[in-house]
DRENDREN-42087 format. One record per atom (N, C-alpha, C): atom name; residue in three letters; x, y, z; residue number from 1. Coordinates in nm, 3 decimals. Example, Ala and Ser with C-alpha at 12.3 -4.5 7.8 and 13.67 -1.06 7.14 Angstrom:
@atom N | type ALA | X 1.319 | Y -0.569 | Z 0.780 | seq 1
@atom CA | type ALA | X 1.230 | Y -0.450 | Z 0.780 | seq 1
@atom C | type ALA | X 1.320 | Y -0.330 | Z 0.780 | seq 1
@atom N | type SER | X 1.285 | Y -0.225 | Z 0.708 | seq 2
@atom CA | type SER | X 1.367 | Y -0.106 | Z 0.714 | seq 2
@atom C | type SER | X 1.290 | Y 0.003 | Z 0.787 | seq 2
//
This chain:
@atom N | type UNK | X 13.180 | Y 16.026 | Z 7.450 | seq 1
@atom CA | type UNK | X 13.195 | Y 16.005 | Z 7.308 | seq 1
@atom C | type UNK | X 13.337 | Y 15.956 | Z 7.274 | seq 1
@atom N | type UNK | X 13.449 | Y 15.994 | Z 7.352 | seq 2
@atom CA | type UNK | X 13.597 | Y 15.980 | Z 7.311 | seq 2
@atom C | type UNK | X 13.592 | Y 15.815 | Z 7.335 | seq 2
@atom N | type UNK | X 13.577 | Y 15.771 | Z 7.408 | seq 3
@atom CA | type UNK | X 13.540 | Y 15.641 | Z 7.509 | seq 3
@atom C | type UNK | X 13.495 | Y 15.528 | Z 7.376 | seq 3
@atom N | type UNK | X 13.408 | Y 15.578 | Z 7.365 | seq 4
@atom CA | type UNK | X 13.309 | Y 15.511 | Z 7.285 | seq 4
@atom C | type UNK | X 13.407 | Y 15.459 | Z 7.124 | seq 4
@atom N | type UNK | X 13.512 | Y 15.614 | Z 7.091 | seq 5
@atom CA | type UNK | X 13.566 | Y 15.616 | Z 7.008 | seq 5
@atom C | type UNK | X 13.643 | Y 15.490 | Z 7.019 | seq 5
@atom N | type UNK | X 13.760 | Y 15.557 | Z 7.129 | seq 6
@atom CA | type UNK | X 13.847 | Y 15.444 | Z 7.173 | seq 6
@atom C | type UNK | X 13.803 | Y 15.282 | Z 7.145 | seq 6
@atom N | type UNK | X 13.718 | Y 15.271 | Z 7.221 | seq 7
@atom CA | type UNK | X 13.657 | Y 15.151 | Z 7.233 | seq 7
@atom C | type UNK | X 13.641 | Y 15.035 | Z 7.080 | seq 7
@atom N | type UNK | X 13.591 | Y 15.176 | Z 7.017 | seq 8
@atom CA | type UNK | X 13.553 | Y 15.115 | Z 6.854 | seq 8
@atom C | type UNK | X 13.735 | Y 15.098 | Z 6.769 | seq 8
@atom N | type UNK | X 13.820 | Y 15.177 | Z 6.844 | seq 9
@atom CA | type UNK | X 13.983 | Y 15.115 | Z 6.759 | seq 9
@atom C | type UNK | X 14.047 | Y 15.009 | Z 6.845 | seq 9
@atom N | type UNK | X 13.979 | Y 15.001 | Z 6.954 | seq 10
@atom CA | type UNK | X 14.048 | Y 14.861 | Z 6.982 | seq 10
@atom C | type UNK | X 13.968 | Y 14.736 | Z 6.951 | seq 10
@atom N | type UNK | X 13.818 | Y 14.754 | Z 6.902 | seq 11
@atom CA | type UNK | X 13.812 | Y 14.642 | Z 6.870 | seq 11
@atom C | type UNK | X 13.819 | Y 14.564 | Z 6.730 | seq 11
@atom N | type UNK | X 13.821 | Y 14.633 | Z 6.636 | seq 12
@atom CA | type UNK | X 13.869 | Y 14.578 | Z 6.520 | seq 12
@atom C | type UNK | X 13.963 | Y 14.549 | Z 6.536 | seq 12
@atom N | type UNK | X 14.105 | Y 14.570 | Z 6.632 | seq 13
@atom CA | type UNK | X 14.251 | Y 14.493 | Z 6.613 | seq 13
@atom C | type UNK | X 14.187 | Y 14.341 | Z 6.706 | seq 13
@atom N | type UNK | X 14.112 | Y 14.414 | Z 6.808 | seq 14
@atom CA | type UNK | X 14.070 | Y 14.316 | Z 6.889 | seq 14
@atom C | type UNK | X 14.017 | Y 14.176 | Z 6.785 | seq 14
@atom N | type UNK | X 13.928 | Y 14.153 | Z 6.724 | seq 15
@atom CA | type UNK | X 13.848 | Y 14.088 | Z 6.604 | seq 15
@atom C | type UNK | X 13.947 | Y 14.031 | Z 6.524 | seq 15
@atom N | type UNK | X 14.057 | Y 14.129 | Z 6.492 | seq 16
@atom CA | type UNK | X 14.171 | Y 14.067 | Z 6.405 | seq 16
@atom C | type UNK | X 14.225 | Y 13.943 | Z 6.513 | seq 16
@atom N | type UNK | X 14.257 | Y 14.015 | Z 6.616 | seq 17
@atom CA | type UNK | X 14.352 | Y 13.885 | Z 6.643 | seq 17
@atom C | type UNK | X 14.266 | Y 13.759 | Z 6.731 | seq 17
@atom N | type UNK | X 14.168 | Y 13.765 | Z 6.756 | seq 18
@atom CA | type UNK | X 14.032 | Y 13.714 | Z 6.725 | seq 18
@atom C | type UNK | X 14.067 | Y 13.549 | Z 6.662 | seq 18
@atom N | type UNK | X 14.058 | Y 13.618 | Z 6.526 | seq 19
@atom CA | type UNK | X 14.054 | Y 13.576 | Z 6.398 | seq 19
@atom C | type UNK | X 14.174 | Y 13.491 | Z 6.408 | seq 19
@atom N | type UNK | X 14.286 | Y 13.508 | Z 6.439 | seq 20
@atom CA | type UNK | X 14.463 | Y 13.493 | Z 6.399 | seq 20
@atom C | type UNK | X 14.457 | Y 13.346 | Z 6.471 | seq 20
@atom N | type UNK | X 14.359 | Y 13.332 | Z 6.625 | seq 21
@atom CA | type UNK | X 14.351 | Y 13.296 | Z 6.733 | seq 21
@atom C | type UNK | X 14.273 | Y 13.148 | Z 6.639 | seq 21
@atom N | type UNK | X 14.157 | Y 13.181 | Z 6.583 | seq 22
@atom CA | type UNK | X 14.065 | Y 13.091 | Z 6.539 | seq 22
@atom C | type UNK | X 14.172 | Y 12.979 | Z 6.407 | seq 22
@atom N | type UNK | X 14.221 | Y 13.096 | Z 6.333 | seq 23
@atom CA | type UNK | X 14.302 | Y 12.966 | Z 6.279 | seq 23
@atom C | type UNK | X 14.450 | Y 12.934 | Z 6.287 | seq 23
@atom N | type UNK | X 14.470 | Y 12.936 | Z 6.396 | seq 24
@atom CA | type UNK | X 14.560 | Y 12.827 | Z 6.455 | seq 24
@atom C | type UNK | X 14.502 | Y 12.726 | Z 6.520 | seq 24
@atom N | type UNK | X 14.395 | Y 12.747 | Z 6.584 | seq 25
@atom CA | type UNK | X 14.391 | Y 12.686 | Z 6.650 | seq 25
@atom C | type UNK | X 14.309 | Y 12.544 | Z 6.565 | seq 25
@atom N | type UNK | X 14.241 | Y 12.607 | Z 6.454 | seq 26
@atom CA | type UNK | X 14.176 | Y 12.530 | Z 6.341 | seq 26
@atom C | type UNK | X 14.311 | Y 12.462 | Z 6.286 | seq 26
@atom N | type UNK | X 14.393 | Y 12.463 | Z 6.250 | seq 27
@atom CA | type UNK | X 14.530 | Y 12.400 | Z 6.191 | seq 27
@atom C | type UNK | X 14.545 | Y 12.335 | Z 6.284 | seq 27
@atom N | type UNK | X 14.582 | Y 12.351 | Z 6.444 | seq 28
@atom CA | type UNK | X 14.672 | Y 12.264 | Z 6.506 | seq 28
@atom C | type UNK | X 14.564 | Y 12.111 | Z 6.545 | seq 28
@atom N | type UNK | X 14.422 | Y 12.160 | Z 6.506 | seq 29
@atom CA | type UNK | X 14.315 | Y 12.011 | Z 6.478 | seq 29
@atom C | type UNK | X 14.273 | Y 12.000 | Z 6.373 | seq 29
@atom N | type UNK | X 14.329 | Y 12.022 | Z 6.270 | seq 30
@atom CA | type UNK | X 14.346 | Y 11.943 | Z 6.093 | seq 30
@atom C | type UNK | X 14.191 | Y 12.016 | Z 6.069 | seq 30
@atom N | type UNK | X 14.174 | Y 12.125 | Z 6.046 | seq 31
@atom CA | type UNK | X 14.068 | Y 12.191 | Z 6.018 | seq 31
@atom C | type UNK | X 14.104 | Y 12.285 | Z 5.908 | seq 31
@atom N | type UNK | X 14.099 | Y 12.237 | Z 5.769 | seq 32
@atom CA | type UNK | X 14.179 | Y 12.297 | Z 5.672 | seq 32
@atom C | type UNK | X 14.080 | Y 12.396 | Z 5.603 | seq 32
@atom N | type UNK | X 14.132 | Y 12.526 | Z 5.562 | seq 33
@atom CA | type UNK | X 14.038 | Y 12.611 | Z 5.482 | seq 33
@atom C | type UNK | X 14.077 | Y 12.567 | Z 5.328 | seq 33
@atom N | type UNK | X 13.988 | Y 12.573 | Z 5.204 | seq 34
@atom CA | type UNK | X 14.087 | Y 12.535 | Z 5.107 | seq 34
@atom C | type UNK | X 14.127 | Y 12.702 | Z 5.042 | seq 34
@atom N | type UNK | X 14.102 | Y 12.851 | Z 5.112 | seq 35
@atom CA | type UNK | X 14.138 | Y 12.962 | Z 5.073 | seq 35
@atom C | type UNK | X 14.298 | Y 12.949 | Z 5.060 | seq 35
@atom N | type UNK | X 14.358 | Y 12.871 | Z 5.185 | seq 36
@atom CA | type UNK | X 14.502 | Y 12.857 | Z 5.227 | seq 36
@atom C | type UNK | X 14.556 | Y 12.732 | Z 5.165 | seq 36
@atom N | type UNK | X 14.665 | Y 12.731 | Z 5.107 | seq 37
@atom CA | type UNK | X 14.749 | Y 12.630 | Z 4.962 | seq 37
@atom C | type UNK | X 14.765 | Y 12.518 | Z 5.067 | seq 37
@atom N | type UNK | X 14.812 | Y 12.576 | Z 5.179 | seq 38
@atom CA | type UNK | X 14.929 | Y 12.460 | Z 5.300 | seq 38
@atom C | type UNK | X 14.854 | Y 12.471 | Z 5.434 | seq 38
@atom N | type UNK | X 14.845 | Y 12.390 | Z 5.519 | seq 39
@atom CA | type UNK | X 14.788 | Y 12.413 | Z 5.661 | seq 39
@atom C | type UNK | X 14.937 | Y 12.499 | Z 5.727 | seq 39
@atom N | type UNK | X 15.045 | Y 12.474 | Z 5.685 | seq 40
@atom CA | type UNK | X 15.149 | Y 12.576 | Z 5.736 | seq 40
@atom C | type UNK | X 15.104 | Y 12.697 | Z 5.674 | seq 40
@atom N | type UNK | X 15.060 | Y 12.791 | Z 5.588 | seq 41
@atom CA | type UNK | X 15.031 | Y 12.895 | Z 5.522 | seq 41
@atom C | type UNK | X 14.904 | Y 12.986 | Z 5.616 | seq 41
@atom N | type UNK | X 14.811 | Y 12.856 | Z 5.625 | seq 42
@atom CA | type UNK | X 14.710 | Y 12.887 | Z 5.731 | seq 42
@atom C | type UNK | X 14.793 | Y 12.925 | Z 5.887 | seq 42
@atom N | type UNK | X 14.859 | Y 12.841 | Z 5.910 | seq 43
@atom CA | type UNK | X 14.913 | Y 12.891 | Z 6.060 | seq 43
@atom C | type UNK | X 14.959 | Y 12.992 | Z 6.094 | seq 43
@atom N | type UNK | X 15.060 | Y 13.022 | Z 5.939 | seq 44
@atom CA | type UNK | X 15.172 | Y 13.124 | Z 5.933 | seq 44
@atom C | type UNK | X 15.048 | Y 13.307 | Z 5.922 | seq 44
@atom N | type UNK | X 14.946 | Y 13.280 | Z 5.895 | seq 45
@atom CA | type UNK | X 14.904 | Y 13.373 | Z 5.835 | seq 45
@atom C | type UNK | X 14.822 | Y 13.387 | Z 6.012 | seq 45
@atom N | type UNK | X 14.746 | Y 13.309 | Z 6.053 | seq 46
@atom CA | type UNK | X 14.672 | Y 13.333 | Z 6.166 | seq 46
@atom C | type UNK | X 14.789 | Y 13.389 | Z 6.251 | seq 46
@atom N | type UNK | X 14.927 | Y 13.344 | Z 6.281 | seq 47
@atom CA | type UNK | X 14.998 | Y 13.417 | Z 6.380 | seq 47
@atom C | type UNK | X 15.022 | Y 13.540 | Z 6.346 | seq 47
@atom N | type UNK | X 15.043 | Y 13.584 | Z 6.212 | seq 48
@atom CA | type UNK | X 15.038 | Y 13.735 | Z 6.162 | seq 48
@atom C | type UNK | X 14.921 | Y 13.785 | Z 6.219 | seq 48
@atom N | type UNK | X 14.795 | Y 13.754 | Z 6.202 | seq 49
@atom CA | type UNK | X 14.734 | Y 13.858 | Z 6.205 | seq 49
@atom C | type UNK | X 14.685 | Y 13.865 | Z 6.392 | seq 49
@atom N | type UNK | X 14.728 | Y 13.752 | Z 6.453 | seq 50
@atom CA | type UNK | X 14.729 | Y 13.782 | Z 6.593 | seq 50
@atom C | type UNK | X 14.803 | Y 13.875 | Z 6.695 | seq 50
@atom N | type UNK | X 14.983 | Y 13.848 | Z 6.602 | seq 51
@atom CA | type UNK | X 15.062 | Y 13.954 | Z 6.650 | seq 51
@atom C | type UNK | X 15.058 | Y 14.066 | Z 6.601 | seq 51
@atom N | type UNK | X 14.980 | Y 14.081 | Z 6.518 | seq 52
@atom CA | type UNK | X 14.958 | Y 14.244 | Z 6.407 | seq 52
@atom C | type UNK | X 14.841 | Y 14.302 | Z 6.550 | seq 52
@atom N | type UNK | X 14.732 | Y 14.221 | Z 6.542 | seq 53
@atom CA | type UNK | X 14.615 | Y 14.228 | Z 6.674 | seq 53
@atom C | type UNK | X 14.685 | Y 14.287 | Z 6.788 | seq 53
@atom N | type UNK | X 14.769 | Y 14.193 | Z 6.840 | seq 54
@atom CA | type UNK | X 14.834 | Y 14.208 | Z 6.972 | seq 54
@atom C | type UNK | X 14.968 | Y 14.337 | Z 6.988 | seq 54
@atom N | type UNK | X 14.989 | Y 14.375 | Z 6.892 | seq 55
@atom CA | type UNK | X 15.066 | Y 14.459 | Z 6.874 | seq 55
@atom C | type UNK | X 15.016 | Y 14.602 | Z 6.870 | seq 55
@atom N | type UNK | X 14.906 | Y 14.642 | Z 6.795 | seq 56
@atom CA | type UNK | X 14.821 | Y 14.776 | Z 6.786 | seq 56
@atom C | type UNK | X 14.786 | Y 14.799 | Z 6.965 | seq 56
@atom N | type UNK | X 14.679 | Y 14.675 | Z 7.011 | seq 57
@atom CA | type UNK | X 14.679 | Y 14.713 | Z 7.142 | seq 57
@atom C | type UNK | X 14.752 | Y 14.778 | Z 7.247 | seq 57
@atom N | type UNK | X 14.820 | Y 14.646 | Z 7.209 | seq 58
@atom CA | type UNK | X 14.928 | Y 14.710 | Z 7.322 | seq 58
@atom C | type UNK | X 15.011 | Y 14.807 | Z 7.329 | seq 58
@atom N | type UNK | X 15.007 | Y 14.888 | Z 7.178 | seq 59
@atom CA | type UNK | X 15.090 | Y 14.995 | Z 7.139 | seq 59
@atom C | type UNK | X 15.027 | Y 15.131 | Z 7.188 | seq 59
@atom N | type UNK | X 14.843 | Y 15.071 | Z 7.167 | seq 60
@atom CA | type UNK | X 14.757 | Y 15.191 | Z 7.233 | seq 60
@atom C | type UNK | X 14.763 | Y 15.202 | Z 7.332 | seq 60
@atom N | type UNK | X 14.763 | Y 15.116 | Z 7.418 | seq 61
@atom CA | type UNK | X 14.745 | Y 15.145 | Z 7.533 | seq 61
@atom C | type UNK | X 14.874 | Y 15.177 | Z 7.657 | seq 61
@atom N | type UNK | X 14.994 | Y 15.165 | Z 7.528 | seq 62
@atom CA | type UNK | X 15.139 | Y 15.250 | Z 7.588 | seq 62
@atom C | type UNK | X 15.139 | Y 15.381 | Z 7.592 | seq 62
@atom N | type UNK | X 15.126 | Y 15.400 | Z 7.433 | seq 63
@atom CA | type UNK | X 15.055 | Y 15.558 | Z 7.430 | seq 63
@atom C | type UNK | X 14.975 | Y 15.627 | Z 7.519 | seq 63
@atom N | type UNK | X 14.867 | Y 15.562 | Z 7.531 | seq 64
@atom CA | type UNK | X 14.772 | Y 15.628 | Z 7.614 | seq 64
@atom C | type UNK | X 14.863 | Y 15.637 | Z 7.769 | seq 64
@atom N | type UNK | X 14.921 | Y 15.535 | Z 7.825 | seq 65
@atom CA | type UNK | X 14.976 | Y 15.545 | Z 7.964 | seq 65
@atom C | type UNK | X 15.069 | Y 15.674 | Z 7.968 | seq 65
@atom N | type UNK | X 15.140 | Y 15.658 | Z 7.864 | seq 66
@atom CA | type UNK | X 15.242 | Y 15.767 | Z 7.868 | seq 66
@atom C | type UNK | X 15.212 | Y 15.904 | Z 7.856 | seq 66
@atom N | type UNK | X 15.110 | Y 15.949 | Z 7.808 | seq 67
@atom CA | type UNK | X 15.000 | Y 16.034 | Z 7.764 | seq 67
@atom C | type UNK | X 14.995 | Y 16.103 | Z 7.877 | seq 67
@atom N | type UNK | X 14.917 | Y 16.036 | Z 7.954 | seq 68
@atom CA | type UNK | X 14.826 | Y 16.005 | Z 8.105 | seq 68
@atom C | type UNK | X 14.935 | Y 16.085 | Z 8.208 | seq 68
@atom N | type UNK | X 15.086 | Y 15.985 | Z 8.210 | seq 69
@atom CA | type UNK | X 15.200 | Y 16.011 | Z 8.285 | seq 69
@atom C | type UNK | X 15.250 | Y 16.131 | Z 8.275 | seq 69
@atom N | type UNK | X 15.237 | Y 16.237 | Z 8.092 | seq 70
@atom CA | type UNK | X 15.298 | Y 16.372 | Z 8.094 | seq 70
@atom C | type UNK | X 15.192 | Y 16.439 | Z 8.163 | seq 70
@atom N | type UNK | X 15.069 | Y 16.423 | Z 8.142 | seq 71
@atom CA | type UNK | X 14.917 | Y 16.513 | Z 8.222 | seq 71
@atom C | type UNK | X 15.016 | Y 16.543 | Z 8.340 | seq 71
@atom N | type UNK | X 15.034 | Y 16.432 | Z 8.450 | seq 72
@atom CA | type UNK | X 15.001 | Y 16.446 | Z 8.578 | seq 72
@atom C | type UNK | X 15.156 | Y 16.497 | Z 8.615 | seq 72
@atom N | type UNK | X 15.260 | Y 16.501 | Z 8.530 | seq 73
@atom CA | type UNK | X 15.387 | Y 16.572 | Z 8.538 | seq 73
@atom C | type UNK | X 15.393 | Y 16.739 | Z 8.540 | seq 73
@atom N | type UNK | X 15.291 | Y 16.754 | Z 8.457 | seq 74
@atom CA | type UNK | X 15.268 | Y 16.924 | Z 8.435 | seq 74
@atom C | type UNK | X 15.212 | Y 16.959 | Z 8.508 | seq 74
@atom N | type UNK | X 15.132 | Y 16.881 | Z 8.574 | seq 75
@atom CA | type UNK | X 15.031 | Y 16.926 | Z 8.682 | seq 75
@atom C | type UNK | X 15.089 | Y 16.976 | Z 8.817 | seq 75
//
């Protein structure tokens, strides 16, 4: 069940940066949304939400290592 948990908070950051991934890469081939004023606005906003993405992960899964590392210290 914890697993399962886990699984379900990494993938919504996962999806976010997903997402961050899709429009840049839509900007850098003139694929304009008209939600976004500027295709720079679009770019600027997809790298936010990739490094916002890429940042939770990797933050979890420091945590978790370090976590892991006090277990087997006490042990």
């Amino acid at each position: 069940m914890i697993r399962i948990i886990a699984f379900l908070i990494l993938l919504i950051p996962g999806v976010i940066s997903a997402i961050g991934i899709k429009l840049m890469r839509d900007t850098l081939f003139d694929e304009f949304y008209p939600v976004f004023i500027h295709t720079g606005v679009q770019f600027t906003v997809g790298l936010i939400l990739f490094i916002s993405g890429l940042t939770f992960i990797t933050g979890f899964i420091v945590y978790r290592d370090r976590k892991r590392q006090q277990k087997k210290k006490e042990q």
